[in-house]
Backbone as a chain_set.jsonl record, in Angstrom:
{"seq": "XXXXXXXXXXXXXXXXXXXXXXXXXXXXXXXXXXXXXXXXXXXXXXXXXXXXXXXXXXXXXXXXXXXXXXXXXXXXXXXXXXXXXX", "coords": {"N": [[-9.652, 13.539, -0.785], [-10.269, 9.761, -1.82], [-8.573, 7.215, -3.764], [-8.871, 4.445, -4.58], [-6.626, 2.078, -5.968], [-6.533, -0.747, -8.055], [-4.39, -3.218, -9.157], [-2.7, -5.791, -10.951], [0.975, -6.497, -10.577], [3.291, -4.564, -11.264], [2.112, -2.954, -13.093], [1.63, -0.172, -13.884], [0.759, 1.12, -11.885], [1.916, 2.803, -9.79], [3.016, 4.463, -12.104], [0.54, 6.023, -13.22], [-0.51, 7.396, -10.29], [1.724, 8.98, -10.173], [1.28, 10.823, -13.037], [-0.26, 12.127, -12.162], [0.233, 13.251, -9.788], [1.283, 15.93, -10.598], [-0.897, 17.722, -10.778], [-1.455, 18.509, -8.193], [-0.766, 19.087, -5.108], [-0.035, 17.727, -2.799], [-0.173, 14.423, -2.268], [-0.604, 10.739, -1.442], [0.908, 8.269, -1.624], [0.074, 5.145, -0.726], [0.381, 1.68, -0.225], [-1.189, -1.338, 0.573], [0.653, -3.513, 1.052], [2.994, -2.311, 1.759], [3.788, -1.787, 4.446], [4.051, -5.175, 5.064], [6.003, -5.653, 3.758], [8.15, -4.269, 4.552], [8.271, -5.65, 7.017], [8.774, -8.123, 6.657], [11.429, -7.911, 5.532], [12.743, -7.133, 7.799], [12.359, -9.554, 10.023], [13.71, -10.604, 8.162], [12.977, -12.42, 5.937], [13.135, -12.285, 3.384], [10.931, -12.629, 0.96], [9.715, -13.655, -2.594], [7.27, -12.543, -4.77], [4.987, -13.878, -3.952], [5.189, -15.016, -1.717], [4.858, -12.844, 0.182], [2.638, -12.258, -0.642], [1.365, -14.187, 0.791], [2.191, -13.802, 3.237], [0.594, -11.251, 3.667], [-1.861, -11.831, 3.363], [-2.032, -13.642, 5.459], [-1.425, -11.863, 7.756], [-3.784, -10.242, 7.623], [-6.108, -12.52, 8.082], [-5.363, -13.013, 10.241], [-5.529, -10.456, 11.879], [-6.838, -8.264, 11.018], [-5.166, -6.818, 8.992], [-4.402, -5.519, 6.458], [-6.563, -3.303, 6.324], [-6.424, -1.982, 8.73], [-3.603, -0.569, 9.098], [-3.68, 0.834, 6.538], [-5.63, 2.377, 7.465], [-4.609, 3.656, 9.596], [-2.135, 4.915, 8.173], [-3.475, 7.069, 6.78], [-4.778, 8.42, 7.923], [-2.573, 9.798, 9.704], [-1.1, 12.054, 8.043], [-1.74, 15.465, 6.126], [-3.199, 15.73, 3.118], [-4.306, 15.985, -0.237], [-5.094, 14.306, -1.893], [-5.476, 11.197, -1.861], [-3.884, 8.04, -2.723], [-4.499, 4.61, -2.806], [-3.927, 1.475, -2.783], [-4.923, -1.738, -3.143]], "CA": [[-10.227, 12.558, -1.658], [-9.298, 8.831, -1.786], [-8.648, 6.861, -4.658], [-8.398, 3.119, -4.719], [-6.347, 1.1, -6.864], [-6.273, -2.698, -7.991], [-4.1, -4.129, -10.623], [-1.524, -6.892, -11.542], [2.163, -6.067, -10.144], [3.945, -3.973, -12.605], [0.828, -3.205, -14.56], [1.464, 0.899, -13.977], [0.442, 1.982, -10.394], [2.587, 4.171, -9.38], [2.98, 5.722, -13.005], [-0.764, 6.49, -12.92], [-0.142, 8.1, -9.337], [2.883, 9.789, -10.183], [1.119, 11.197, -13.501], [-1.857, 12.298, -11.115], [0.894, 14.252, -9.041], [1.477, 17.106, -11.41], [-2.525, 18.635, -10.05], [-2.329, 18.387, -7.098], [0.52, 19.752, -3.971], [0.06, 17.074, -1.512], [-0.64, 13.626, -2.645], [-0.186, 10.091, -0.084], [0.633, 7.335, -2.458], [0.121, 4.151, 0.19], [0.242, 0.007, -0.388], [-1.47, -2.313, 1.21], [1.749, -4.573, 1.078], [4.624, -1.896, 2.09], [4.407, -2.715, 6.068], [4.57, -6.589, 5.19], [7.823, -6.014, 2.565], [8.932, -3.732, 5.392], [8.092, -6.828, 8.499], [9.488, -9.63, 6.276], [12.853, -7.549, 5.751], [13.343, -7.014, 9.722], [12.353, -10.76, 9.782], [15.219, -11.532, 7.381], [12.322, -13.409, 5.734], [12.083, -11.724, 2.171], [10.925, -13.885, -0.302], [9.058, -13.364, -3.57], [5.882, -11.966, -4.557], [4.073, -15.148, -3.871], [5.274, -15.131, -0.145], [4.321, -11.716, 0.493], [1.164, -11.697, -1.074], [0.761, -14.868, 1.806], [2.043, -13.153, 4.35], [-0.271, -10.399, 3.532], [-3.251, -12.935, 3.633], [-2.013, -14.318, 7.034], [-1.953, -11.047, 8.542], [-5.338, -9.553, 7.124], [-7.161, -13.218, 8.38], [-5.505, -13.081, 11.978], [-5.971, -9.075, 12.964], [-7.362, -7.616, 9.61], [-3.568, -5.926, 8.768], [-4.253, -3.875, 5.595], [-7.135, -2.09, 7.118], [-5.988, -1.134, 10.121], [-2.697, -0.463, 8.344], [-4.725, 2.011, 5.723], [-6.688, 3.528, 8.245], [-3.361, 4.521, 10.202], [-1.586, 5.624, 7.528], [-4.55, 7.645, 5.754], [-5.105, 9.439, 9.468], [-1.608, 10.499, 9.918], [-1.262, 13.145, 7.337], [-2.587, 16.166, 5.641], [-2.886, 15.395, 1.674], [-5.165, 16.875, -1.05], [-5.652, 13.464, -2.78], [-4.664, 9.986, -1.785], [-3.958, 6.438, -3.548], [-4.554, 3.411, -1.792], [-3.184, 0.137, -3.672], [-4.991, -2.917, -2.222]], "C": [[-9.316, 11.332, -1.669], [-9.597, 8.184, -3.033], [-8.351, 5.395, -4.301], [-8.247, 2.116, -5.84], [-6.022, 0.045, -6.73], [-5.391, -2.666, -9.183], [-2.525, -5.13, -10.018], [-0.171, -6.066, -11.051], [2.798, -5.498, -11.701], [2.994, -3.523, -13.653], [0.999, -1.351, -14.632], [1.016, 2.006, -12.85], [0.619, 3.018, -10.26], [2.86, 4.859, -10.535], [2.018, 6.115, -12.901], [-1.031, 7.176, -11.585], [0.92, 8.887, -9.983], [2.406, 10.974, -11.936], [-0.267, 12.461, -13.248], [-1.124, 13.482, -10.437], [1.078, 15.961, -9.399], [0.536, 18.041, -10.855], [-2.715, 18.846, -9.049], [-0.685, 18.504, -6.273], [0.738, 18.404, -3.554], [-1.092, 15.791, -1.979], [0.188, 11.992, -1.586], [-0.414, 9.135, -1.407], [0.954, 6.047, -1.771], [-0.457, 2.825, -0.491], [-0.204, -0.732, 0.482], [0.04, -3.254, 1.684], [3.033, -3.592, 1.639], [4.884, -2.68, 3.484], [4.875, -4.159, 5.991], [5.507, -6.385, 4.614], [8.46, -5.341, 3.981], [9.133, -5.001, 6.686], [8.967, -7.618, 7.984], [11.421, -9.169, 6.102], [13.606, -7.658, 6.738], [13.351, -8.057, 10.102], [13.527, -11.401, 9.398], [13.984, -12.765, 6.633], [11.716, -13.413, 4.254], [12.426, -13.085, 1.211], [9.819, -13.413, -1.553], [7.864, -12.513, -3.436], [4.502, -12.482, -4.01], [4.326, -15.325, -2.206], [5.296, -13.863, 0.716], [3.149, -11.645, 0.206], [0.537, -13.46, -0.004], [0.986, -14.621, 2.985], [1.036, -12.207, 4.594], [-1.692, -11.123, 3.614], [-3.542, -13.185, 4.879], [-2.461, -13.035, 8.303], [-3.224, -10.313, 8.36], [-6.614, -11.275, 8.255], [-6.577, -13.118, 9.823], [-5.59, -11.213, 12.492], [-6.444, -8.014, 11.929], [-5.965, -6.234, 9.756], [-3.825, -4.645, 7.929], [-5.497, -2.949, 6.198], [-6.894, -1.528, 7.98], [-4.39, -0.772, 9.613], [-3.124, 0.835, 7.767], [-5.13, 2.678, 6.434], [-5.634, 4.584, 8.996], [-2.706, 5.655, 9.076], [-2.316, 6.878, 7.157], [-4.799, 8.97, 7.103], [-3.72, 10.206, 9.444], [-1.136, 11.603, 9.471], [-1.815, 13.958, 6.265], [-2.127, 16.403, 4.102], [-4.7, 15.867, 1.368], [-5.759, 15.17, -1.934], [-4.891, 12.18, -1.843], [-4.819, 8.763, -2.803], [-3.735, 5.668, -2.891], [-4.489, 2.273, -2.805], [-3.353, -1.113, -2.724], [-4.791, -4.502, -3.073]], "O": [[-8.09, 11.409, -1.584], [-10.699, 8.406, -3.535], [-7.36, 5.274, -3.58], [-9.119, 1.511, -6.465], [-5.404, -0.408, -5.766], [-5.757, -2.043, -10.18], [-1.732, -5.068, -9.078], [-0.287, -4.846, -11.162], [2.722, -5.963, -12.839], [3.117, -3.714, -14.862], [0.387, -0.97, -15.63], [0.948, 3.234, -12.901], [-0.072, 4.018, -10.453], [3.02, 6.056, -10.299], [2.198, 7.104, -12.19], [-2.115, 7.746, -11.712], [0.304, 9.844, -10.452], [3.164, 11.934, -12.076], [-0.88, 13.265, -13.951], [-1.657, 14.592, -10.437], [1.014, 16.917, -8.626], [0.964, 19.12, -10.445], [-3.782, 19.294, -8.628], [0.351, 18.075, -6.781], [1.767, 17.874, -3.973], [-2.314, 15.912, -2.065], [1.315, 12.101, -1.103], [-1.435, 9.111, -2.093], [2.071, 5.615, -2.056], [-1.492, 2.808, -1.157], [0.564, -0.832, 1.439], [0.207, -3.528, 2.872], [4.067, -4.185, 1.947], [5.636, -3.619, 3.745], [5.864, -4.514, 6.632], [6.331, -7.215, 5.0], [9.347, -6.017, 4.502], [10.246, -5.133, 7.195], [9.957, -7.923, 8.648], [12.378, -9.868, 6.437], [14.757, -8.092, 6.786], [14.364, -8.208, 10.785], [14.171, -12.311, 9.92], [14.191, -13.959, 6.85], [10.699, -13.947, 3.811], [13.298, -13.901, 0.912], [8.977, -12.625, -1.125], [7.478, -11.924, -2.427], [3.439, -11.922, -3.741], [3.42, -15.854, -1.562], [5.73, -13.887, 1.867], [2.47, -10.863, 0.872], [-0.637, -13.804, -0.137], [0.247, -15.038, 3.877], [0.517, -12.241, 5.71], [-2.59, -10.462, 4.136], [-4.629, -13.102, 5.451], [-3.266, -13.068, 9.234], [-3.577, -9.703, 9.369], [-7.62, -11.019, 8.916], [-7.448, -13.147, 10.693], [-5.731, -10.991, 13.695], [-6.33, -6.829, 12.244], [-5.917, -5.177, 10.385], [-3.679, -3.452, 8.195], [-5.208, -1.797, 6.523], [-7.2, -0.337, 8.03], [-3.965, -0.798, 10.769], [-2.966, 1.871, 8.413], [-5.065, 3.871, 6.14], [-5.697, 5.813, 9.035], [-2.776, 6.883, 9.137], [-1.611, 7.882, 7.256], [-4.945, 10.185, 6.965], [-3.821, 11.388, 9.113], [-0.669, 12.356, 10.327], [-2.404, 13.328, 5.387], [-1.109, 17.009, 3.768], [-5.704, 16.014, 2.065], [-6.85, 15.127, -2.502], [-3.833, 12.348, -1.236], [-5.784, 8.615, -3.553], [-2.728, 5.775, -2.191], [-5.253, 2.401, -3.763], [-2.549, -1.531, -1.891], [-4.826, -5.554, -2.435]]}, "num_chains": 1, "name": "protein.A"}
């Protein structure tokens, strides 16, 4: 089963995943945004939330990033529940 969450940075995500965990063995708690925080680091290019959440724009309009991103991740292993954070 997949779950997809939206909200505001800091608004409770991952507590609401991590309170979710308790039911369940094998749970995949995946971000749209980790690979870009992870690219812009190797880059040497970190910068706020505001220049991640445009990097994350740039790569979604030139090779659609978080989906094909999501779809990888979500394929790779065997979980009872997932959370997807777009």
């Amino acid at each position: 089963m997949i779950y997809v969450i939206n909200g505001e940075p800091n608004s409770g995500k991952d507590s609401f995943v991590e309170f979710c965990c308790g039911t369940t063995k094998k749970v995949r708690n995946i971000s749209s945004i980790d690979c870009i925080r992870k690219a812009s680091k190797e880059l040497r290019m970190q910068g706020d939330r505001k220049f991640l959440c445009e990097l994350k724009r740039f790569a979604d309009y030139y090779c659609d990033h978080s989906f094909q991103y999501l779809k990888s991740e979500l394929g790779k292993a065997n979980y009872d529940v997932a959370f997807v954070h777009i």
